[in-house]
N, CA, C and O atoms as a DFTB+ gen file, in Angstrom:
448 C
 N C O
     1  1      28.243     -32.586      49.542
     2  2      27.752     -33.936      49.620
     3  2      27.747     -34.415      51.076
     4  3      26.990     -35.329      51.404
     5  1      28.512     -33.869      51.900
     6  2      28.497     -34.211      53.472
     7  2      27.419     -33.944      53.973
     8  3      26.667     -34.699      54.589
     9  1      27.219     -32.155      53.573
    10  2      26.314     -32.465      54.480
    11  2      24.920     -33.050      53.945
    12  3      23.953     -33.245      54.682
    13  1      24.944     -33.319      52.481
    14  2      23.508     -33.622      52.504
    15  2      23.064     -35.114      52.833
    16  3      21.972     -35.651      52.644
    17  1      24.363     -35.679      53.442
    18  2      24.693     -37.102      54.139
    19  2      24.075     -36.292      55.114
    20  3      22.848     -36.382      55.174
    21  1      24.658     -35.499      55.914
    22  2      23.774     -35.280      57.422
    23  2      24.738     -35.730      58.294
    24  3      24.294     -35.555      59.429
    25  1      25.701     -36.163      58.330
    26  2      26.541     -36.978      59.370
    27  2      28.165     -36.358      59.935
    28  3      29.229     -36.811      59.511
    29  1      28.057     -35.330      60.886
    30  2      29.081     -34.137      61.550
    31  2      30.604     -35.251      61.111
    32  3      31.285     -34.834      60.174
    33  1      30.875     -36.046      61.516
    34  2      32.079     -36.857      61.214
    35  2      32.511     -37.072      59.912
    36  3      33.646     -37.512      59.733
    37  1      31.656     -36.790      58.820
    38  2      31.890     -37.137      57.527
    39  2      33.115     -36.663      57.028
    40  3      32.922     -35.454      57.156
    41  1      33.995     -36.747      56.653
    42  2      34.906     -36.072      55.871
    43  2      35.781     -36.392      54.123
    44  3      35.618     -37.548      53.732
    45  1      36.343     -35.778      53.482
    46  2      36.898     -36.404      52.404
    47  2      38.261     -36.532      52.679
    48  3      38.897     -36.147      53.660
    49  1      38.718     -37.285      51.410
    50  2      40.328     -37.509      51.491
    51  2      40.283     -37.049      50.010
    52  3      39.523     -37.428      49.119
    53  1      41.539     -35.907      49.961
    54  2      42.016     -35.116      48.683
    55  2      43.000     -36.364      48.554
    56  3      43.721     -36.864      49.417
    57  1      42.839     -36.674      47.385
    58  2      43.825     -37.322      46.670
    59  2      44.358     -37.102      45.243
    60  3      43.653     -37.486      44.310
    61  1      45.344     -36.613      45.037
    62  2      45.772     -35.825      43.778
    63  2      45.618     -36.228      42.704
    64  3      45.657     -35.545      41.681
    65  1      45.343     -37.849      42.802
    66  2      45.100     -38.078      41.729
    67  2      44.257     -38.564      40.781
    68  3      44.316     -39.014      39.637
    69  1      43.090     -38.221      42.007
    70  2      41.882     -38.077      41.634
    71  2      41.153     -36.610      41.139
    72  3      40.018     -36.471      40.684
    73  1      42.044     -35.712      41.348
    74  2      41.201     -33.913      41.613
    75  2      42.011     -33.145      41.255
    76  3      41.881     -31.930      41.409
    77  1      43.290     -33.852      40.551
    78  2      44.142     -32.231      39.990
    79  2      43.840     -31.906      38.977
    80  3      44.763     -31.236      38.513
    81  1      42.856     -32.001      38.144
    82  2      42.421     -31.180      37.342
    83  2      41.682     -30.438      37.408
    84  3      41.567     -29.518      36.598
    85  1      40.760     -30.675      38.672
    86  2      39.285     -30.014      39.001
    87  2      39.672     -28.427      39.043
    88  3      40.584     -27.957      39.723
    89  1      38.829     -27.721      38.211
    90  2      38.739     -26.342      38.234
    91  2      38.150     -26.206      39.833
    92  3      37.299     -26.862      40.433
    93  1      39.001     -25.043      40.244
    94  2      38.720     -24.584      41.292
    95  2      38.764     -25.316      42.342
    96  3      37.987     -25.311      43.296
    97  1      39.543     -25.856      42.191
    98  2      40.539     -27.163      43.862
    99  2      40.920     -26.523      44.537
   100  3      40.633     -26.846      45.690
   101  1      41.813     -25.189      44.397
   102  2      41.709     -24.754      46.063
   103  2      40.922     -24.128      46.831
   104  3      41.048     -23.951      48.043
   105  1      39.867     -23.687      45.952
   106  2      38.697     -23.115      46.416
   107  2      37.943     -24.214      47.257
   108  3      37.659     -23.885      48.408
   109  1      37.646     -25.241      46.916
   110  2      36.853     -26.249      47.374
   111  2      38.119     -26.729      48.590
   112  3      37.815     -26.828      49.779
   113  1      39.116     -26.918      48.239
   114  2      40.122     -27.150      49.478
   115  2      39.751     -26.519      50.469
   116  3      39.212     -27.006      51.464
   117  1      40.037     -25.253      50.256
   118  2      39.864     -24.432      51.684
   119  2      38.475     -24.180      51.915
   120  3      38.440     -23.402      52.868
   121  1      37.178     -24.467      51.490
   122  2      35.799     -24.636      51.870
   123  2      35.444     -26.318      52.832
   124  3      34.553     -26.667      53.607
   125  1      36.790     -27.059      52.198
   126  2      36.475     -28.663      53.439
   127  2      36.938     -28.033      54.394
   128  3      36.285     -28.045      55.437
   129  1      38.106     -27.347      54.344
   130  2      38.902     -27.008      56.013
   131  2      37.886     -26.152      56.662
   132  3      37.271     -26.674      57.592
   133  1      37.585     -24.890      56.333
   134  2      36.054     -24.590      56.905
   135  2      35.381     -25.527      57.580
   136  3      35.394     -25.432      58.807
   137  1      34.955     -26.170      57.220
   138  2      33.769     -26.666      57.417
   139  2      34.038     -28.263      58.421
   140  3      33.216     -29.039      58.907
   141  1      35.659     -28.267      58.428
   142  2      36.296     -29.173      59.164
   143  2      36.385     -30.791      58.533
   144  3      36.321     -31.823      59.201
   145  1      36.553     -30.676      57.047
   146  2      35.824     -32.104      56.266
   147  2      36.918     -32.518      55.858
   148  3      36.951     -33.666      55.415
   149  1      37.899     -31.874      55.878
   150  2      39.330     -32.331      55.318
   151  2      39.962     -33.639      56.405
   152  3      40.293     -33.429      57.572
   153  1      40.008     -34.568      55.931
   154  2      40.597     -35.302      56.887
   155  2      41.810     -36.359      56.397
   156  3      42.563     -36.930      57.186
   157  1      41.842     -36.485      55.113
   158  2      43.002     -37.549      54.691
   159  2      43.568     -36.581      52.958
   160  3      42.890     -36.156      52.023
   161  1      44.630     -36.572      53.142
   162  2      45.843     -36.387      51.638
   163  2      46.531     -37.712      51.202
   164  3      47.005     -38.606      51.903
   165  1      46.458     -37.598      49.932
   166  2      47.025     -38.752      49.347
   167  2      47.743     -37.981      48.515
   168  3      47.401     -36.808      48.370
   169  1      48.988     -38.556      47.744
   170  2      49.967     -37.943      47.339
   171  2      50.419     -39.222      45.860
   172  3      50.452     -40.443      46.009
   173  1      50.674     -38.568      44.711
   174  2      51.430     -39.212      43.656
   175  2      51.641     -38.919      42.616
   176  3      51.694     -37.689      42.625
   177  1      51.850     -39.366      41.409
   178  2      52.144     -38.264      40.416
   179  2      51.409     -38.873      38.930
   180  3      51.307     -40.084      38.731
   181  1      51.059     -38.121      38.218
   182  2      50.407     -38.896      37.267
   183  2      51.137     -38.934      35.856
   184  3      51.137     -37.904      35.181
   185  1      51.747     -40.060      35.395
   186  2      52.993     -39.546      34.348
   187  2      52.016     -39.350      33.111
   188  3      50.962     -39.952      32.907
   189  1      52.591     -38.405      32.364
   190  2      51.417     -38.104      30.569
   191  2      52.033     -39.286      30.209
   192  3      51.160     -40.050      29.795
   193  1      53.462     -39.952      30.160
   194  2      53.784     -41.181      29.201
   195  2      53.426     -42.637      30.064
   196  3      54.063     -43.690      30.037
   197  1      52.015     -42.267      30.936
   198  2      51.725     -43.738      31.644
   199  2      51.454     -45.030      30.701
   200  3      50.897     -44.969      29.605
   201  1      51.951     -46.225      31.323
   202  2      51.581     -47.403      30.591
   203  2      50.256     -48.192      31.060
   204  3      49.630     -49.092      30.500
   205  1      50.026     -47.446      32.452
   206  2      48.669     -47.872      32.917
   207  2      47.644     -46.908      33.675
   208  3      48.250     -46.129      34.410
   209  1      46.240     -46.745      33.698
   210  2      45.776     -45.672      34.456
   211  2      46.088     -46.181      35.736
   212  3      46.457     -45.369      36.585
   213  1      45.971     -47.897      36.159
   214  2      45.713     -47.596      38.171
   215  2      47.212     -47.758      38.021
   216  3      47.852     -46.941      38.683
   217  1      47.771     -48.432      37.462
   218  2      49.239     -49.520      37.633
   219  2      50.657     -48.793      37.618
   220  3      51.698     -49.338      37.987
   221  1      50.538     -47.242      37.053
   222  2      51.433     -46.992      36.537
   223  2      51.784     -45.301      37.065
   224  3      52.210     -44.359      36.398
   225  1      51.342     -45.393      38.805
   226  2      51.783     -44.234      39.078
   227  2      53.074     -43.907      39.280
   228  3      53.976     -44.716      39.499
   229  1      53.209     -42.411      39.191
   230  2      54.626     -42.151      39.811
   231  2      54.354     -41.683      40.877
   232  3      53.266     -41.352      41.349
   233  1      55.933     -41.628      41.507
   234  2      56.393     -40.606      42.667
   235  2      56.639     -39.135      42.198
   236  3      57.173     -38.729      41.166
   237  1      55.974     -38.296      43.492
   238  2      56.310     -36.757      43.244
   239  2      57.159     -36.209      42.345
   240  3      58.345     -36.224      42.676
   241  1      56.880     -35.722      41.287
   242  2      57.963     -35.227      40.146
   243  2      58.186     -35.568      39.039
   244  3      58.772     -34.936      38.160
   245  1      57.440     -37.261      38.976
   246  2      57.861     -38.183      38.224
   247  2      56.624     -37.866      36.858
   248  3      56.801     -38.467      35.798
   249  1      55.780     -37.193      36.955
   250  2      54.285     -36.526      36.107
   251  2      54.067     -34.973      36.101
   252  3      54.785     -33.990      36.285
   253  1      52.731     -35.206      35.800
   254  2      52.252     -33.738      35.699
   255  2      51.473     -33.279      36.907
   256  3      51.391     -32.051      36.923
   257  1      50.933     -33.813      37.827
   258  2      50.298     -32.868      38.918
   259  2      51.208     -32.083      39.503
   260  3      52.392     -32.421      39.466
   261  1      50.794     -30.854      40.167
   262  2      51.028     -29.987      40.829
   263  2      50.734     -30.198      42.585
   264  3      50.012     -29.703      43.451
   265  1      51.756     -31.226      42.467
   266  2      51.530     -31.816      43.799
   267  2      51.703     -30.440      45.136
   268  3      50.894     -30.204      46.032
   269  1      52.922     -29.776      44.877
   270  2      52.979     -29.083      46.086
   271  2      52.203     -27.918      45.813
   272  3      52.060     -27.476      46.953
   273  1      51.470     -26.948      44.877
   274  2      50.732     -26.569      45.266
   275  2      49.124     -26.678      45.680
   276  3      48.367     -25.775      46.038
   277  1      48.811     -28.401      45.468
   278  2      48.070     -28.475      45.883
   279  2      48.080     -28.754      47.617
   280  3      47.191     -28.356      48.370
   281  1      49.178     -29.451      47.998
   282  2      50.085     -29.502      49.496
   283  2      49.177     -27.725      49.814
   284  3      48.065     -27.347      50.183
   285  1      50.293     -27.194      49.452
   286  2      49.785     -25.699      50.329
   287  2      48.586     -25.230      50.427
   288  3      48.173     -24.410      51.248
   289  1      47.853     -25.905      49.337
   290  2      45.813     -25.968      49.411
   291  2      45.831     -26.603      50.422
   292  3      45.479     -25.897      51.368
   293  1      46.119     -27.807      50.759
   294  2      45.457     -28.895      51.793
   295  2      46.266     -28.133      53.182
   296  3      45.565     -27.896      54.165
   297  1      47.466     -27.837      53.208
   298  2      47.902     -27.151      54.652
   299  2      47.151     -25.818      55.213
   300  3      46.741     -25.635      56.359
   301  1      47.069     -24.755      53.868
   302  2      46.461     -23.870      54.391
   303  2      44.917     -24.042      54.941
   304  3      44.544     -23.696      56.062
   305  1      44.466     -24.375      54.384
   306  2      43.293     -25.019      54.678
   307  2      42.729     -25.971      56.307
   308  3      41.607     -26.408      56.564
   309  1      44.128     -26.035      57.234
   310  2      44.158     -26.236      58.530
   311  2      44.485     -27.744      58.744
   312  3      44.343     -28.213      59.873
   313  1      45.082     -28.824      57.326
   314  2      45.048     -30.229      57.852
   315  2      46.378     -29.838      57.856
   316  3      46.983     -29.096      57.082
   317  1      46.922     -30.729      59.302
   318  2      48.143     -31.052      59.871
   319  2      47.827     -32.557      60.157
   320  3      48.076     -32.919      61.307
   321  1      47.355     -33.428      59.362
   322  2      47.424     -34.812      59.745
   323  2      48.355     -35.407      58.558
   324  3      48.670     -34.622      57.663
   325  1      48.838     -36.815      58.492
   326  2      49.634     -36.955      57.842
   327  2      49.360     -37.582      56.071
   328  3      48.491     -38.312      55.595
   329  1      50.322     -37.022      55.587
   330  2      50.745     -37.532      54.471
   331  2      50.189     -38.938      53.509
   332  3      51.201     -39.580      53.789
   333  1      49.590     -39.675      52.831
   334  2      49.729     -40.863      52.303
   335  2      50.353     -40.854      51.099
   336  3      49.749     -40.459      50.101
   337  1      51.289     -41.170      51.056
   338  2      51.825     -41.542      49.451
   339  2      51.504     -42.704      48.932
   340  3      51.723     -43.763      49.519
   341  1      50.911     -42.614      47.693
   342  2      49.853     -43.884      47.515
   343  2      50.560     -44.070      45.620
   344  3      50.105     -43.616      44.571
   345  1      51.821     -44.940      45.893
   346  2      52.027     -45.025      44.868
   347  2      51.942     -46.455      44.181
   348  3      52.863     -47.272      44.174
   349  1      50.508     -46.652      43.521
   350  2      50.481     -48.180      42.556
   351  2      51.027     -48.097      41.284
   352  3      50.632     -47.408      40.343
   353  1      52.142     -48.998      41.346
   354  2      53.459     -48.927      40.493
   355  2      53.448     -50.325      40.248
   356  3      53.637     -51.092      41.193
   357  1      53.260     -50.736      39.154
   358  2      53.954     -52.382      38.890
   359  2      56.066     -52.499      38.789
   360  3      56.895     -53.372      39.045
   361  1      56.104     -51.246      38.341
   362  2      57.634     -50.797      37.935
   363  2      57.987     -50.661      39.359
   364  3      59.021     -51.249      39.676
   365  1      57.272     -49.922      40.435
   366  2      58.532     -50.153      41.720
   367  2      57.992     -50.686      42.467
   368  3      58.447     -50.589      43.607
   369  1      56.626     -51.616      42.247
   370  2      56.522     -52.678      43.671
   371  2      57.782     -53.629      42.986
   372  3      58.482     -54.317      43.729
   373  1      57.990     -53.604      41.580
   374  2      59.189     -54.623      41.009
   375  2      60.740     -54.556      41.588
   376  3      61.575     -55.451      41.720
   377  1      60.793     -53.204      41.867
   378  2      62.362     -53.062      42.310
   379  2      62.629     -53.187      43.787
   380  3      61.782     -53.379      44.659
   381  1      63.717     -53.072      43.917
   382  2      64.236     -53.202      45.528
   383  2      63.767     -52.385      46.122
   384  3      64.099     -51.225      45.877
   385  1      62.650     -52.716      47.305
   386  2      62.065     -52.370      48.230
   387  2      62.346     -51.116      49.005
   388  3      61.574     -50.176      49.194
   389  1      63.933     -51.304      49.540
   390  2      64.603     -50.282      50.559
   391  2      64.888     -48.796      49.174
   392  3      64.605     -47.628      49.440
   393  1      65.370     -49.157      48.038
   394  2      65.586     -48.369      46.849
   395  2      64.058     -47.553      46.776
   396  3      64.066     -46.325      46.856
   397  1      63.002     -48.151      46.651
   398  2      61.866     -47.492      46.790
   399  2      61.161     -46.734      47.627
   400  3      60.572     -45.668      47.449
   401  1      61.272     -47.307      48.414
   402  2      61.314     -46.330      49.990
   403  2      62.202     -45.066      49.928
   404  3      61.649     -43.967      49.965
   405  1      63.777     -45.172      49.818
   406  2      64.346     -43.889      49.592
   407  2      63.866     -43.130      48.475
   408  3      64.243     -41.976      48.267
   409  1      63.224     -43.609      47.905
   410  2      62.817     -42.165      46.209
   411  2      61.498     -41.993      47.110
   412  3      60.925     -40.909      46.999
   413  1      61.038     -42.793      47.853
   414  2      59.203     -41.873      47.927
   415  2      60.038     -40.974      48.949
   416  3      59.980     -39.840      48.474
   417  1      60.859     -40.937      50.243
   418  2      61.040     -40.307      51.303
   419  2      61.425     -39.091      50.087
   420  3      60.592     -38.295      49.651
   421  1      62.673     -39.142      49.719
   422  2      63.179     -38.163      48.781
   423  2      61.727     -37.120      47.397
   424  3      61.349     -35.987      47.098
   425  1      61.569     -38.092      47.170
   426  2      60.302     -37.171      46.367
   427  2      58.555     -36.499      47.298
   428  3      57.489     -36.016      46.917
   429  1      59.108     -36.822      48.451
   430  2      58.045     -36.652      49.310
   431  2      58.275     -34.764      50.050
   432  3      57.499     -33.842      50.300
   433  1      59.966     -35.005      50.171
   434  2      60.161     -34.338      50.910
   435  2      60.306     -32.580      49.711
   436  3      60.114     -31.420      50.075
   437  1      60.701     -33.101      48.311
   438  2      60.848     -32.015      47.258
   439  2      59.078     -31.741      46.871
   440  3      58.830     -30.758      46.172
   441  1      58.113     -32.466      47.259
   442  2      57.049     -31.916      46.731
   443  2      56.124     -31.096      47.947
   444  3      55.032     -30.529      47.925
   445  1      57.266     -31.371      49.127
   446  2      56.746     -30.222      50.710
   447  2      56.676     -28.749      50.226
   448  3      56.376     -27.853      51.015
């Protein structure tokens, strides 16, 4: 789809929890790094017992994606830029802030 945009800067952002089901994700992973299109990772977890599709993500571990091997798709593949953990949670924008912060650092660092 980039290139049939036409535009050398174009790139995607893998976000897991949009594409972990897609047959053949690391194939297409390592065809953006080729081609230099890889430019943003997003990171989160998708629980099977969710109470909401946008509202009710988890942190790394907390679902079913295969977060870190999709990680080693997006690294091998040549991105060394950083991380987004993109977790929309009504349950922990609710809790203590600093408490939330330590589980994403902590579940960030087990899904490396």
């Amino acid at each position: 789809m980039c290139d049939q945009v036409g535009h050398a800067s174009l790139g995607v952002a893998v976000d897991v929890y949009h594409v972990w089901w897609e047959p053949g994700l690391a194939e297409q992973i390592a065809a953006l790094g080729r081609e230099e299109r890889l430019l943003a990772f997003h990171i989160c977890d998708f629980k099977a017992e969710t109470t909401h599709l946008l509202l009710d993500r988890g942190l790394m571990g907390e679902g079913v994606i295969p977060v870190r091997s999709i990680r080693q798709a997006v690294e091998a593949a040549g991105f060394g830029g950083p991380v987004e953990v993109e977790i929309f949670s009504e349950r922990w924008w609710a809790a203590e802030q600093s408490v939330f912060l330590r589980e994403i650092v902590k579940a960030a660092a087990a899904s490396a």
